[in-house]
VOGU-3710 file (C-alpha; in Angstrom, 3 decimals, decimal comma):
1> xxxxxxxxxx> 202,396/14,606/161,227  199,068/13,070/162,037  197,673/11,904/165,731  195,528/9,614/164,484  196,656/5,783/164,877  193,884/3,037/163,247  191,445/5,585/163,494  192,179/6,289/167,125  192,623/9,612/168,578  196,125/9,369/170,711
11> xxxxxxxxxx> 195,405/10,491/174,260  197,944/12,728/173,354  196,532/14,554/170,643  195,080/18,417/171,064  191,999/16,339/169,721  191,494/13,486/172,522  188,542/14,133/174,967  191,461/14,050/178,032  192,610/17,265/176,285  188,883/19,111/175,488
21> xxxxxxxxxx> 189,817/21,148/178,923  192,960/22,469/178,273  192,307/23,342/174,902  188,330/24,520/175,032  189,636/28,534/175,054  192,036/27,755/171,978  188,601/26,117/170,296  186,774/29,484/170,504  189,319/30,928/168,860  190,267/28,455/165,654
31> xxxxxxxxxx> 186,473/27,375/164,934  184,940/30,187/164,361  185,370/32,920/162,015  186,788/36,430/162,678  186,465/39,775/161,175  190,166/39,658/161,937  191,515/36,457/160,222  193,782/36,613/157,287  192,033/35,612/154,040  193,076/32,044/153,676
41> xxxxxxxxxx> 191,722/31,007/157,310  188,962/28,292/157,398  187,319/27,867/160,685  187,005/24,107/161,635  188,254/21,519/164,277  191,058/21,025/162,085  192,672/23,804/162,840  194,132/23,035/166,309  195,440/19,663/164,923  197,317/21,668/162,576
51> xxxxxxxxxx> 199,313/22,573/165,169  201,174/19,658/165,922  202,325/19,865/162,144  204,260/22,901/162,742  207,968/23,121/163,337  208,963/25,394/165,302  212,981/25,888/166,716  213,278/28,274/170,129  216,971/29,925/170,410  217,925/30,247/173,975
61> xxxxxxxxxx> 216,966/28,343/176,775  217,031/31,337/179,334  214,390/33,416/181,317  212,528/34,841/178,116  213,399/30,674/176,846  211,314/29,644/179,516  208,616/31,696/179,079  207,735/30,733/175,561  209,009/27,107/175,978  205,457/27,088/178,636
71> xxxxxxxxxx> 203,375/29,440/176,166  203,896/27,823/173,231  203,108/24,032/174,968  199,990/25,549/176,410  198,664/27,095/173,051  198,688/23,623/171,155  202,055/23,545/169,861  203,550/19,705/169,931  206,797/19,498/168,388  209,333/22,007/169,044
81> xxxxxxxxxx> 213,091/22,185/169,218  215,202/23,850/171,698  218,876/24,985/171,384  221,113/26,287/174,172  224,587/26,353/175,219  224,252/27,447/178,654  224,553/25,628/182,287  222,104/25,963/184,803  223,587/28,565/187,466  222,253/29,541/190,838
91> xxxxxxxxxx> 221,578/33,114/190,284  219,067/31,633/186,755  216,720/30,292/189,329  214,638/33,125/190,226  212,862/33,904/187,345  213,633/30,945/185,412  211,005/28,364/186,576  212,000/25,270/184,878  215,083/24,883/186,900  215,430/23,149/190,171
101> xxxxxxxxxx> 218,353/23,734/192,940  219,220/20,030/191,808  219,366/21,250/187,805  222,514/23,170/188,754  225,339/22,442/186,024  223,333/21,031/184,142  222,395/21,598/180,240  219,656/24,491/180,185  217,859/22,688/177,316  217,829/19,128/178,341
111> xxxxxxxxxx> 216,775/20,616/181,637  213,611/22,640/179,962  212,550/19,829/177,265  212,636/17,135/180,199  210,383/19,455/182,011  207,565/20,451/179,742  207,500/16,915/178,511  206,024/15,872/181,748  203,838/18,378/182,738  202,476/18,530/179,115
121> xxxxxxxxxx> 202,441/15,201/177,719  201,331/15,663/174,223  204,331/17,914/173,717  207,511/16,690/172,081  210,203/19,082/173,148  214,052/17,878/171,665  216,561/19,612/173,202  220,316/20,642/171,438  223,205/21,584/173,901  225,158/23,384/171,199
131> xxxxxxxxxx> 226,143/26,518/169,725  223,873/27,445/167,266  227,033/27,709/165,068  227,090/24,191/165,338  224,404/23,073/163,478  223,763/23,019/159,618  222,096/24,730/157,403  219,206/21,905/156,934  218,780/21,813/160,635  217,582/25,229/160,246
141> xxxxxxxxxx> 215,613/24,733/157,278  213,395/21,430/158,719  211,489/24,548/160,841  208,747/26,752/159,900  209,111/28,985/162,476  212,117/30,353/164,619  211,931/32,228/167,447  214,577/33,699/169,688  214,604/34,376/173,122  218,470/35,647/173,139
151> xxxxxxxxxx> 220,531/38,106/174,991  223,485/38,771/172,257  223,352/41,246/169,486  225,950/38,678/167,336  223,450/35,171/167,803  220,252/37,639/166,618  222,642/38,956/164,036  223,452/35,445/162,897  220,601/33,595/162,664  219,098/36,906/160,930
161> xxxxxxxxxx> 221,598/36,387/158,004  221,525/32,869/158,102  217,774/32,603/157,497  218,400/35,443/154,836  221,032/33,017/153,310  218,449/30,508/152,727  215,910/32,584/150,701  215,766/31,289/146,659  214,629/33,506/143,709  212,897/32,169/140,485
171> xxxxxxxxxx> 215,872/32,420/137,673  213,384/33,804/135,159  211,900/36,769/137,011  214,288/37,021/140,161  211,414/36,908/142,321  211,087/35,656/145,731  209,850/32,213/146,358  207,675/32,606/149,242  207,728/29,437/150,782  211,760/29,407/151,153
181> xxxxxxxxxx> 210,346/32,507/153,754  211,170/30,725/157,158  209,432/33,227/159,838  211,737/35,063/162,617  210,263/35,906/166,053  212,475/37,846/167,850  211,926/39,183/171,686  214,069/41,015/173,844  213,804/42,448/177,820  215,953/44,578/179,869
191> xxxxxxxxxx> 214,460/45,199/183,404  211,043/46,404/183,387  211,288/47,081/179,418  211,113/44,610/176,472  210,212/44,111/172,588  208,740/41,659/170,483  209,288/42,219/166,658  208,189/39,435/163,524  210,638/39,633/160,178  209,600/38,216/157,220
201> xxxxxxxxxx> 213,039/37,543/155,411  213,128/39,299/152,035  210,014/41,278/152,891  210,358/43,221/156,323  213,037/45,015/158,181  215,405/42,803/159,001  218,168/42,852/162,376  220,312/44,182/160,164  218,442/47,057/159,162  217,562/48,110/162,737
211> xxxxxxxxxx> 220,647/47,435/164,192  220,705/50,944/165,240  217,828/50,129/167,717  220,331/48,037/170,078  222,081/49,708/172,682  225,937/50,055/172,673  227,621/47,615/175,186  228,606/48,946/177,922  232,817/49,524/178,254  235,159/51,094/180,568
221> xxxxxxxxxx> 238,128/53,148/179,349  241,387/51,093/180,310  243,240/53,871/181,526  240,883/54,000/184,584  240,428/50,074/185,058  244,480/50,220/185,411  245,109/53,375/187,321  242,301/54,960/189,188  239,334/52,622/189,499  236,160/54,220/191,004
231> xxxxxxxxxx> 233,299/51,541/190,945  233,104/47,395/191,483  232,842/47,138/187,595  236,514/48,429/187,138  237,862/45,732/189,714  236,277/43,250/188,084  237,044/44,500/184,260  240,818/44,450/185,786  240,806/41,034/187,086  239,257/40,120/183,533
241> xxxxxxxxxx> 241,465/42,333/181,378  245,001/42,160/183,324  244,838/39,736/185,617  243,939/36,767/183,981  246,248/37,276/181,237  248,876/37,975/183,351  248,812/35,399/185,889  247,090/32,442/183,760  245,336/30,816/186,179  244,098/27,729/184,380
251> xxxxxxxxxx> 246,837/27,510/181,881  248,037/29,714/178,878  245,389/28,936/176,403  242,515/28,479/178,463  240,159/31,830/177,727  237,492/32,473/180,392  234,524/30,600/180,762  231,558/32,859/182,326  229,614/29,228/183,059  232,327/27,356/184,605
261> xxxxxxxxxx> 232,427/28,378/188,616  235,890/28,055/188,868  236,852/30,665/186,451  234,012/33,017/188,021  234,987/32,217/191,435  238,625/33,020/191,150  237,819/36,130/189,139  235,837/37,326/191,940  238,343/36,978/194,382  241,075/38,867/192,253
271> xxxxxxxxxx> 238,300/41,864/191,941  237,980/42,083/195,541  241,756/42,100/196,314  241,868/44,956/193,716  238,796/46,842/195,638  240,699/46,536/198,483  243,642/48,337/197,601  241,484/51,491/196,463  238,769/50,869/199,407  235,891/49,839/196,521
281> xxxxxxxxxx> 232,776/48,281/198,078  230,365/46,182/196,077  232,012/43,544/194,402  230,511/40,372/194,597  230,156/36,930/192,612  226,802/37,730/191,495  227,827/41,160/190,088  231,553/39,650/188,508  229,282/36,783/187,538  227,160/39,466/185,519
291> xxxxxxxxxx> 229,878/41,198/184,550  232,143/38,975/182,782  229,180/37,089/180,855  227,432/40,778/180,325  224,163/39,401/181,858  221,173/41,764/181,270  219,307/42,581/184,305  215,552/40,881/183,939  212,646/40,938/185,345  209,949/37,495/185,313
301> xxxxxxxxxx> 207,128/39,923/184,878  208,328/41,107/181,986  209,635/37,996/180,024  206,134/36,640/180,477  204,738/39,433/178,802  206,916/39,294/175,966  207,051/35,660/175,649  203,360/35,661/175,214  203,798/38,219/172,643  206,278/36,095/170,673
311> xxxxxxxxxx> 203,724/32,801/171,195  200,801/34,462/169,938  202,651/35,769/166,934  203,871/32,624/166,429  200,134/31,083/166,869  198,690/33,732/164,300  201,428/32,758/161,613  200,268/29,009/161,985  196,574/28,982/162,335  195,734/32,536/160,129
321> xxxxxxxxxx> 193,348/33,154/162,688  194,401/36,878/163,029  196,678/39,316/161,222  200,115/38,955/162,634  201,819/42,219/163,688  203,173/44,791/161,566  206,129/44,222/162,444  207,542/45,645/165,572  205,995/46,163/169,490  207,412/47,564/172,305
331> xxxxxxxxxx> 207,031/47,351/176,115  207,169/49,059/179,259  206,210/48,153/182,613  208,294/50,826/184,677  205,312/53,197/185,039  202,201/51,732/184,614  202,023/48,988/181,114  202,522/51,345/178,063  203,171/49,161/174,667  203,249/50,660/171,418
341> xxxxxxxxxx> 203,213/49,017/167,644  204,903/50,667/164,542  206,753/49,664/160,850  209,913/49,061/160,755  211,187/49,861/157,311  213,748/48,005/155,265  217,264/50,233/154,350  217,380/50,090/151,029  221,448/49,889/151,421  220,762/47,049/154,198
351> xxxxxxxxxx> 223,898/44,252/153,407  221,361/41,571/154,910  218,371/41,676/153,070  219,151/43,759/150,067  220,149/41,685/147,177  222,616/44,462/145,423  223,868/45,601/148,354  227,690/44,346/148,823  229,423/44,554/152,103  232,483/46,055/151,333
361> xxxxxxxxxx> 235,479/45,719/154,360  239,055/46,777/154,830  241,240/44,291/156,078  244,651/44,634/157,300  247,097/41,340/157,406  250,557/40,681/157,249  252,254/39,078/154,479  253,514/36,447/156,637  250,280/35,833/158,422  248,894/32,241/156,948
371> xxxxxxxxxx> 245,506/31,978/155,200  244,004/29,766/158,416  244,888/32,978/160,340  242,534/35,025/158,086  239,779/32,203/158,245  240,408/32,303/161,923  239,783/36,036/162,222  236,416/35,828/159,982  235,245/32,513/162,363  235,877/34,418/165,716
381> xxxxxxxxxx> 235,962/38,003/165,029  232,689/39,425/167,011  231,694/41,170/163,947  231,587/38,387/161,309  230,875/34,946/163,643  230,880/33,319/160,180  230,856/29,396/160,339  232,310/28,006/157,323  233,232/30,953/155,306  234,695/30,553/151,007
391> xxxxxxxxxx> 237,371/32,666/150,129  238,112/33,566/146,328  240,777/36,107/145,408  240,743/37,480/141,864  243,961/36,411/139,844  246,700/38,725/139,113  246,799/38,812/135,766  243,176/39,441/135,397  242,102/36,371/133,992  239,413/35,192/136,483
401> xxxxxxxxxx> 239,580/34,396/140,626  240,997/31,360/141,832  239,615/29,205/145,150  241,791/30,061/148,330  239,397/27,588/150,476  236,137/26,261/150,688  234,970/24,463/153,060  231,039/23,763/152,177  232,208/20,975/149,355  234,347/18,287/150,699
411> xxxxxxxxxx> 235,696/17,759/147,124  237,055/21,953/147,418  238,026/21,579/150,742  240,337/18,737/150,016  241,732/20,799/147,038  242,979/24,343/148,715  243,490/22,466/152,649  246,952/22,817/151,578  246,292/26,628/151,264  245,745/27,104/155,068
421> xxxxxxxxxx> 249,659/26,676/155,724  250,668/28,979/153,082  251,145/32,752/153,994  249,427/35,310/152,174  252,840/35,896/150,328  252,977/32,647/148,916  249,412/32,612/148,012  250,434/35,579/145,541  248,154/38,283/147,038  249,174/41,724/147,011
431> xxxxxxxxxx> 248,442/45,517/148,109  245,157/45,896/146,996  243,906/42,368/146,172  240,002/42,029/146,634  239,365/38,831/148,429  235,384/37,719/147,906  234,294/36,029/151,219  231,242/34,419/151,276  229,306/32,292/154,100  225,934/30,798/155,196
441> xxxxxxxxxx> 225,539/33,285/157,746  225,571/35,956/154,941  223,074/35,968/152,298  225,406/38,591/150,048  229,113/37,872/149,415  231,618/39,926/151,394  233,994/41,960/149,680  237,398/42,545/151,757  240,231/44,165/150,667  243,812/43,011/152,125
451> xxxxxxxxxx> 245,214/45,979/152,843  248,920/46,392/154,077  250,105/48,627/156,553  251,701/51,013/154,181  247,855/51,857/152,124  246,443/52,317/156,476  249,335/54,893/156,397  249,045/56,791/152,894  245,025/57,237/154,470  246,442/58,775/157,450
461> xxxxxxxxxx> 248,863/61,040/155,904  245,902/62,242/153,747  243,758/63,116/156,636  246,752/65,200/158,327  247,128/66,724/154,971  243,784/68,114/155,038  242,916/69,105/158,028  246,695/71,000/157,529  248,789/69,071/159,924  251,532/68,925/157,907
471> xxxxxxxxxx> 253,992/67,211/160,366  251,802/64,272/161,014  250,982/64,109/157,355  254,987/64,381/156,560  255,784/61,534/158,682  253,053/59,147/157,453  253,681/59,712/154,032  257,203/58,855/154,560  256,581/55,569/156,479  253,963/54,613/154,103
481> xxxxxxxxxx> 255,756/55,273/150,600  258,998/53,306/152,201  256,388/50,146/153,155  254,568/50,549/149,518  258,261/50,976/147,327  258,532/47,211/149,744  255,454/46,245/148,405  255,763/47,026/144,688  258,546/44,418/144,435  255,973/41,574/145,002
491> xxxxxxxxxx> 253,349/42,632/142,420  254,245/40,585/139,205  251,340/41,776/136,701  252,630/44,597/134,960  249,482/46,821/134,708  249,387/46,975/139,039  253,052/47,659/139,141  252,925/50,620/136,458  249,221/51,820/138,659  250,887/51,241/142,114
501> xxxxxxxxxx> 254,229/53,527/140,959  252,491/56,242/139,790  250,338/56,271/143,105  253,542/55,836/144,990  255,059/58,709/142,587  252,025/61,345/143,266  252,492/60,465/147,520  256,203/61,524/146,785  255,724/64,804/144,877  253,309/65,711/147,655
511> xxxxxxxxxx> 255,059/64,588/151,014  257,801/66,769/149,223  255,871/70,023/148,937  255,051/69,815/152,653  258,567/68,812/153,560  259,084/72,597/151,151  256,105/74,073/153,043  257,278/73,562/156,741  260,586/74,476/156,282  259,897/77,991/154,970
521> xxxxxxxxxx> 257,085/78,121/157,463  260,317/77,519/160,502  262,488/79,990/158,981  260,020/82,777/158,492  258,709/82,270/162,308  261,590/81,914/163,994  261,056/84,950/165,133  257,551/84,817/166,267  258,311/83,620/169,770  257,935/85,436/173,275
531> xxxxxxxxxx> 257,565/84,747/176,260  256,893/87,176/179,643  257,439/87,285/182,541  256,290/86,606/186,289  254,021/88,654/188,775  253,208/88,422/192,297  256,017/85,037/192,637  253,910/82,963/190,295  254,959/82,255/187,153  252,883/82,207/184,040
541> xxxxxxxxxx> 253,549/82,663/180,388  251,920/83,184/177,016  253,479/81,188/174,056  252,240/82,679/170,874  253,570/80,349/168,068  253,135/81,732/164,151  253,183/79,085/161,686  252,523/79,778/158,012  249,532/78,671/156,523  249,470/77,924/152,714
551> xxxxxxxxxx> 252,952/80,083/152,275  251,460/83,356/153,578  249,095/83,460/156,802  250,079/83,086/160,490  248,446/80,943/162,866  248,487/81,767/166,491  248,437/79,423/169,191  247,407/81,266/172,300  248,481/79,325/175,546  246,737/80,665/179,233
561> xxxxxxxxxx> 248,132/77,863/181,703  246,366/79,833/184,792  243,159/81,299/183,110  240,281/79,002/184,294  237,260/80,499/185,347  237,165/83,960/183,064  239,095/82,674/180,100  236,424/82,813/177,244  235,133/86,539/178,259  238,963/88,004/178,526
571> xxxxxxxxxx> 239,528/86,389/175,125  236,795/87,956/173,662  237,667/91,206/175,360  241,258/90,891/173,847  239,825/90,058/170,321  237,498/92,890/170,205  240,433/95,374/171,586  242,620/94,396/168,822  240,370/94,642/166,145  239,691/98,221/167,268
581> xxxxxxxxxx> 243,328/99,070/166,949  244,236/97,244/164,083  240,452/97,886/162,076  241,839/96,073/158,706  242,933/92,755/159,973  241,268/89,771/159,102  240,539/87,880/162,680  238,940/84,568/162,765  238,283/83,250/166,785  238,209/79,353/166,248
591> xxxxxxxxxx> 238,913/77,922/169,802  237,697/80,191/173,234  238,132/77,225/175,356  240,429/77,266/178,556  243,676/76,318/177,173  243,952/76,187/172,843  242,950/79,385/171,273  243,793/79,874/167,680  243,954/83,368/166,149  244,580/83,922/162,405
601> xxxxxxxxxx> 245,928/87,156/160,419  247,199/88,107/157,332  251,266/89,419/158,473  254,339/89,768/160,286  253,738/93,492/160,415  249,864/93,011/161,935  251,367/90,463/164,430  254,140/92,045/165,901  251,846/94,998/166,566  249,199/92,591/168,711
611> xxxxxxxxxx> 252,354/91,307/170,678  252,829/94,674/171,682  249,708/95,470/172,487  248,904/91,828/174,229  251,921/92,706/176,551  250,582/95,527/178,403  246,591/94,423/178,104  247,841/90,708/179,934  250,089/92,420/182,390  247,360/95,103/183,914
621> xxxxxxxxxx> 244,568/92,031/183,102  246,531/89,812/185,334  246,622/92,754/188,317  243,077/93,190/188,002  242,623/89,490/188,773  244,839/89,295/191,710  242,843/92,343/193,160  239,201/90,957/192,440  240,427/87,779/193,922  241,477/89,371/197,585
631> xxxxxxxxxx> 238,228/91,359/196,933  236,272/88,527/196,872  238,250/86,580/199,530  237,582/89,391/201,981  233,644/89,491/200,777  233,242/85,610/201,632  234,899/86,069/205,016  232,590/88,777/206,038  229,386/87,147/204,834  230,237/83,736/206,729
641> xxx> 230,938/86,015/209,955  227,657/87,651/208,998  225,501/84,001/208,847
//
């Protein structure tokens, strides 16, 4: 792109003599030479015209959006995109400064394009009021630069891979072609707090890679949102949660819209008749508002700072006046300014940007379910977001893999369509069948494995069975063998069925042995039950249970229902009592908690002489207690009276 028209500078260009003002301070900087410049940089007047060459895309429209939307107009830039599926809402218009009281409702991009374009005329800002899913994959490649100015872990997540996806490799020597390398800026604030990082696809650390770095979202246990809410959060998660699928407010397939007012405003309302009923104060439509669309708290202060971090990167990567940062900064504002740079490294397992790595997935469907379900699932599920994803399922008899559906050639897509309204069943997959999933918005093909119920229940039974809960193990194995013996009927390739029945076979011999195991372990310990007695009109009881353990030691389940406060030290009084008595018995103390404690010795003999003995030492234990407990009643009184 060139400014020059018949030899005439365009008032518009960086270049023109209407623009030597605003630009003087980015002259210094890209026409002279620096001890810091990268090695290709030639300082000339050229330089700042190369600007308006560059291409760069800006992902959100938002408060950080903003920020860079002004930065990068300022610092020379001339033709950038802008993508954004967001409204203009009241509560956006203190810190985000493109936005007028009369932008309300509308399109956050058209909004911020329409904006810089008159207050910097030499800037061409196009706006997009999409999804980013919505756009191809040579949208995204017409850019040199991206840079995102998001608040969701999935978008950064998805434009990570899909940038990843659109790396090539010379066939000879499997190396990277650097100029497929499409530059990721990525910035992030929370409050007074914030980061700026730069990835390199193929050669830095990559979203995926650091994904540990993000915090967890935050979530509120159900059980409390339903029964016993304590803060404005759970109203609101209820009205979200129960309410709106209950009553259906806007119709039965209309899911919540955190942009559309109405939805908000009658979501607010439901939260407050819900903090009424527990006397909850707080809830408002600016918190339910920030609730239901998870809106990070920001700050303006600090969205400017790491917007300028992100345009200066970005500035450095076009001009080579600098060395751009290695590779990740951080920010902090809450005490003072603190920022601090360091290297973040690749994972050499990392399913993003690791070539050999393969993303290998569990996946459990229904036989009836139809393939469009499954294509559904990977489109919408928060983990994948895939846009268009292939599916390819090896054959049965070994031969090759067979299409399912593709969607990227029309030609395909046309072919399997048919395959949407077919159930898995029909389609011929079975227990076990690995199902290769690939997509744009990752680089590596997904393996998933369509797994049925009754393979989620053999893996159950074989966790019981190892950490020796043999009843839950029993009863797993026995649902999952009957849904597997189901199963086997369906498989038609002869090597799978003769594979699958001798798996099915070994689960049997196995669930038997326990079934063997616990019923010698209830006829041996029938007798290995007490229970005494009552003192002072309250009841309380100790249940001492003995359950062989590999055909010949006893575990003991110790139950105090009324020790609280000195549980742990009269357990470990009783232990050490015992073993003086009985010197030879092997004692292992696994729980000393309040209410599980689990004793285990070698024999019947050994135990009944502990019952004996844990008779009398609970009974005079327990008449201590009452007495230290009037003792210290009485001591309280008198040193109240005494104050």
């Amino acid at each position: 792109m060139t400014s020059l028209n018949n030899g005439v500078e365009s008032p518009h260009s960086p270049l023109s003599p209407s623009n030597n003002y605003r630009y003087s301070q980015i002259r210094n900087l890209l026409e002279r030479s620096s001890a810091f410049a990268q090695e290709d940089y030639e300082p000339g007047q050229d330089n700042l015209e190369r600007l308006s060459d560059v291409r760069i895309l800006v992902v959100g429209a938002g408060g950080l959006g903003c920020e860079l939307l002004k930065s990068l107009a300022y610092m020379g830039f001339s033709n950038i995109d802008i993508i954004d599926m967001d409204i203009i809402d009241l509560s956006n218009l203190n810190r985000q400064f493109l936005f007028r009281m009369s932008d309300i409702g509308r399109s956050k991009a058209e909004v911020a394009a329409d904006f810089i374009r008159k207050r910097v005329p030499n800037c061409n800002v196009t706006p997009h009021f999409k999804k980013i899913q919505d756009m191809d994959v040579e949208f995204y490649r017409s850019f040199n630069i991206v840079v995102c100015g998001l608040d969701s872990i999935v978008a950064r997540r998805w434009i990570n891979g899909l940038l990843l996806s659109l790396l090539e490799y010379d066939e000879e020597t499997n190396a990277l072609e650097t100029s497929s390398i499409i530059p990721l800026i990525d910035g992030g604030t929370e409050g007074f707090k914030g980061n700026a990082r730069l990835i390199l696809p193929g050669l830095t650390a990559c979203i995926e890679c650091t994904l540990d770095l993000y915090p967890p979202q935050v979530t509120y246990p159900l059980c409390t949102i339903a029964n016993k809410p304590r803060l404005p959060e759970h109203c609101i998660e209820y009205a979200r949660i129960i309410s709106w699928d209950k009553e259906k407010p806007f119709g039965s397939d209309v899911p919540i819209d955190g942009d559309d007012p109405n939805h908000i405003r009658w979501l607010y309302d439901k939260a407050c008749e819900r903090a009424g009923e527990f006397g909850i104060q707080g809830v408002s439509y600016r918190l339910t508002q920030g609730v239901i669309k998870n809106i990070i708290p920001a700050v303006a202060s600090t969205n400017a700072c790491i917007a300028t971090m992100c345009a200066t990167e970005c500035f450095k990567l076009a001009t080579s006046c600098s060395q751009y940062l290695n590779n990740y900064i951080v920010f902090n504002q809450a005490e003072g300014i603190y920022s601090y740079i360091f290297e973040a490294e690749r994972k050499p397992d990392c399913v993003g940007c690791n070539r050999n790595a393969t993303f290998r997935r569990s996946l459990n469907f229904k036989f009836t379910d139809k393939l469009n379900h499954v294509v559904e699932f990977l489109r919408k599920n928060i983990e994948f977001q895939m846009n268009s994803p292939a599916l390819t399922a090896t054959k049965n008899d070994g031969s090759g893999s067979r299409t399912l559906y593709m969607q990227s050639i029309k030609s395909i897509e046309e072919a399997t369509r048919p395959n949407l309204e077919k159930s898995l069943a029909e389609l011929g997959l079975v227990n076990g069948q690995e199902i290769l999933i690939s997509d744009i918005t990752t680089p590596q093909t997904l393996m998933a494995l369509n797994e049925s119920a009754g393979i989620h229940l053999i893996k159950k039974a074989i966790e019981f069975d190892s950490d020796k809960k043999f009843e839950e193990a029993f009863v797993h194995y026995k649902e999952g063998i009957h849904i597997l013996l189901e199963s086997l009927k369906s498989i038609q390739d002869e090597k799978k069925k003769v594979f699958f029945r001798e798996k099915i076979k070994s689960y049997m011999d196995r669930a038997e042995k326990i079934k063997t195991l616990m019923n010698e372990s209830k006829e041996r310990s029938n007798n290995l039950h007490f229970t005494f007695a009552q003192w002072s009109a309250q009841k309380f009881e100790i249940f001492i249970q003995g359950l062989y353990h590999r055909y010949h030691a006893i575990e003991i389940l110790i139950h105090l229902p009324l020790i609280s406060c000195c549980a742990t030290l009269v357990i470990k009084m009783m232990v050490q009592m015992t073993q003086v008595l009985i010197p030879k018995m092997i004692m292992q103390m696994v729980m000393v908690l309040v209410i599980n404690r689990k004793l285990v010795i070698s024999n019947q003999d050994d135990f009944k002489k502990i019952k004996k003995y844990y008779y009398y030492y609970y009974y005079y234990y327990y008449y201590y207690y009452y007495y230290y407990y009037y003792y210290y009643y009485y001591y309280y009184y008198y040193y109240y009276y005494f104050i």
